[in-house]
C-alpha positions in Angstrom: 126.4 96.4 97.4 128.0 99.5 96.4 125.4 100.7 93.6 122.6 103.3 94.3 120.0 101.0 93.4 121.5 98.2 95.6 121.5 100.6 99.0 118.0 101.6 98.1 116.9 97.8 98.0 118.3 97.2 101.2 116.9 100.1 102.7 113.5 99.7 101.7 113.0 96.1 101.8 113.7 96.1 105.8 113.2 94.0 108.6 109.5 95.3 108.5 108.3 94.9 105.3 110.2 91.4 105.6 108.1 90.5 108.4 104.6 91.8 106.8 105.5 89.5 103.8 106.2 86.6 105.7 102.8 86.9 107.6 101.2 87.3 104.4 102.7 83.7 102.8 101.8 82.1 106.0 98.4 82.8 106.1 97.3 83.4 102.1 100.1 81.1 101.0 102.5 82.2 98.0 101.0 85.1 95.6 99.4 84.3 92.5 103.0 84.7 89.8 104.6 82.8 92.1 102.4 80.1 92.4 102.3 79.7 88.8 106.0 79.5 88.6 106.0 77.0 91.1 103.5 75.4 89.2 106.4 74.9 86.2 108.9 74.1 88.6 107.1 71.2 90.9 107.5 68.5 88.7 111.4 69.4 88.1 112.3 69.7 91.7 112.6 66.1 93.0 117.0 65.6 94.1 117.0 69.1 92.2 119.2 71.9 93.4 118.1 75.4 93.3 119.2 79.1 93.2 116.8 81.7 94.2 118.4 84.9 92.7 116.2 87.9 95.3 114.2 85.0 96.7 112.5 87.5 99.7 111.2 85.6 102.7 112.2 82.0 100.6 108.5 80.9 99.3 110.2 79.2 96.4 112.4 77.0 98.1 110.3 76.5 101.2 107.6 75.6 98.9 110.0 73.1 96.7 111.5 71.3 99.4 107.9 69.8 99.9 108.3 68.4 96.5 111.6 66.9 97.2 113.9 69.6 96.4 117.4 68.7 97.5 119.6 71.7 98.2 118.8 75.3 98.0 120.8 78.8 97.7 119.2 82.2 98.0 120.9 85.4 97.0 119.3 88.7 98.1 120.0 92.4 98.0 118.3 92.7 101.3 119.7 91.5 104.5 116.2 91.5 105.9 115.3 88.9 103.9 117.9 86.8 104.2 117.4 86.7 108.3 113.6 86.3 108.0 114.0 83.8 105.2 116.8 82.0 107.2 114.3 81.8 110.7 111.4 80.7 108.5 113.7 77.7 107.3 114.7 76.9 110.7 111.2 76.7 111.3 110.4 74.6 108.8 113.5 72.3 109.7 115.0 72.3 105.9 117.9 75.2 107.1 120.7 72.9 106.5 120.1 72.2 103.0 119.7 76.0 102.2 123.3 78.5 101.8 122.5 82.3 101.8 124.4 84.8 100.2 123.6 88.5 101.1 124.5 91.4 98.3 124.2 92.5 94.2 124.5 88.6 92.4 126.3 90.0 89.5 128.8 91.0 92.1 129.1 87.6 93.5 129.4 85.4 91.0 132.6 87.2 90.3 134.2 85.6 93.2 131.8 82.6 93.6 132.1 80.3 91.1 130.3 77.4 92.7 126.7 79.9 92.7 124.9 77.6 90.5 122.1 75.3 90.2 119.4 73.0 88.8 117.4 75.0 88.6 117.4 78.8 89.0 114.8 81.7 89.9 114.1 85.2 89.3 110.6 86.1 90.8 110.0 89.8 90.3 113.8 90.2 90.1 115.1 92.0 86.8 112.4 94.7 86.9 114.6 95.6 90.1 118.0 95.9 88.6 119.3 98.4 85.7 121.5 95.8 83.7 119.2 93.1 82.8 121.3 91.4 80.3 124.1 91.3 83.5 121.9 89.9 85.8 119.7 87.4 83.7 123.1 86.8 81.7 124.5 85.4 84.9 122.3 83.4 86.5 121.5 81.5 82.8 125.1 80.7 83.1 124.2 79.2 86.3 121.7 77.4 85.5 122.0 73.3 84.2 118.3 72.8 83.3 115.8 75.1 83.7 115.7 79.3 84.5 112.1 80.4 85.3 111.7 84.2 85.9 108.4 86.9 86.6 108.9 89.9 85.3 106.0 93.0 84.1 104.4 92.8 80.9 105.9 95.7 79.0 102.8 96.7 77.3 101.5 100.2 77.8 99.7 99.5 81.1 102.7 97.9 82.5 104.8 100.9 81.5 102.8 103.4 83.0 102.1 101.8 86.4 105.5 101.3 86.4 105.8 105.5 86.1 103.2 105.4 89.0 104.8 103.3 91.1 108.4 104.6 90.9 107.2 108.4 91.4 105.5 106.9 94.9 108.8 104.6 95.5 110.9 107.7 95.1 109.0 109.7 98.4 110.6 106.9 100.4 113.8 106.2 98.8 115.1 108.4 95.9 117.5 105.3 95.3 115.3 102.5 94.2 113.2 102.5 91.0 111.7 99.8 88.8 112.4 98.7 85.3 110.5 97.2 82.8 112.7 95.3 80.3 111.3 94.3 77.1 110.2 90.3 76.7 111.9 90.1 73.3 115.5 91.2 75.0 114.6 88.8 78.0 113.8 85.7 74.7 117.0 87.0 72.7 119.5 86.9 75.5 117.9 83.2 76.5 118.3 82.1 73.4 121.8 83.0 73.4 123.0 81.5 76.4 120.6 78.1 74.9 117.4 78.2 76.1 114.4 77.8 75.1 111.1 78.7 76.4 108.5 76.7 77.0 105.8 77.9 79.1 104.2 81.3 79.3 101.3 82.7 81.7 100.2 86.2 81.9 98.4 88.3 84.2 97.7 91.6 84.1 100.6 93.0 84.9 103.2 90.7 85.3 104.5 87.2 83.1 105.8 84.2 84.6 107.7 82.5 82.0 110.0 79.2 82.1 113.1 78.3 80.1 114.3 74.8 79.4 118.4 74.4 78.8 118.5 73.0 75.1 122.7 72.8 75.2 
């Protein structure tokens, strides 16, 4: 966790905004992307693994163990989420099927080589880290069926709410910022590492998108 961008992430994803998020998913249930990935995901999950790359408070695995997921690992820049995520799966009583790593993936995977999965997740993930074709390079690798990912449009509106939003960011941490990475780099580097996509849904900001392994 020794990059800028990393510290900022941990700072200002804290136990508090943790706990706000949690309250939210409890009582609205998971937000509308997320959902919609889910919705891609549901009918894959039965005796599937998965690896939540930034999975927050752990929507996507708490909500895919109810469709028979078997085995879950969540990676996150913030130890916040990781200890909220954790309690919430104690909760639920699924916390032995779920490993948590805390710190930058890309880092990990250097000394972890057993970090992969089914099925693997990136829900609002690669608009927070610089090298995109690192991050979603790595967890493709990963990844033995499917990779499904939510990431902003990168249309004009996208890129300047994007502005917006990092200039108000910045007042509270001159660390973290957001980046919006082209779709067609996202489809190239896919392609590359033999995947295809196969479902798209848009809102009006964000995409959810899901990519099947093809070899």
């Amino acid at each position: 966790m020794g990059c800028s961008q990393c510290q900022g992430i941990e700072r200002l994803f804290d136990s508090k905004v943790a706990r706000r998020e949690l309250r939210f998913y409890r009582w609205m249930g998971p937000r509308r992307t997320t959902s919609i990935l889910l919705s891609f995901l549901r009918p894959m999950a039965s005796s599937s693994s998965l690896l939540d790359i930034g999975g927050g408070v752990g929507v996507i695995q708490h909500e895919l163990f109810d469709s028979g997921l078997n085995h879950a690992i969540q990676v996150d820049g913030a130890s916040a989420y990781i200890q909220v995520s954790r309690e919430e799966a104690n909760r639920r009583g699924h916390s032995h099927r779920t490993d948590y790593f805390h710190g930058d993936f890309v880092e990990l995977v250097q000394d972890k080589s057993d970090l992969g999965a089914d099925l693997v997740t990136l829900d609002r993930v690669i608009c927070c880290y610089p090298l995109m074709n690192e991050l979603l390079g790595s967890a493709a690798d990963r990844a033995r069926r499917a990779v499904a990912l939510v990431f902003p449009r990168d249309g004009f509106l996208s890129r300047m709410a994007g502005r917006i939003g990092n200039l108000f960011v910045r007042l509270f941490d001159p660390d973290y910022k957001m980046y919006i990475h082209a779709s067609a780099d996202v489809d190239r580097l896919m392609h590359s590492r033999g995947f295809k996509k196969i479902k798209v849904r848009k809102t009006l900001f964000w995409q959810v998108q899901l990519f099947l392994r093809t070899k």
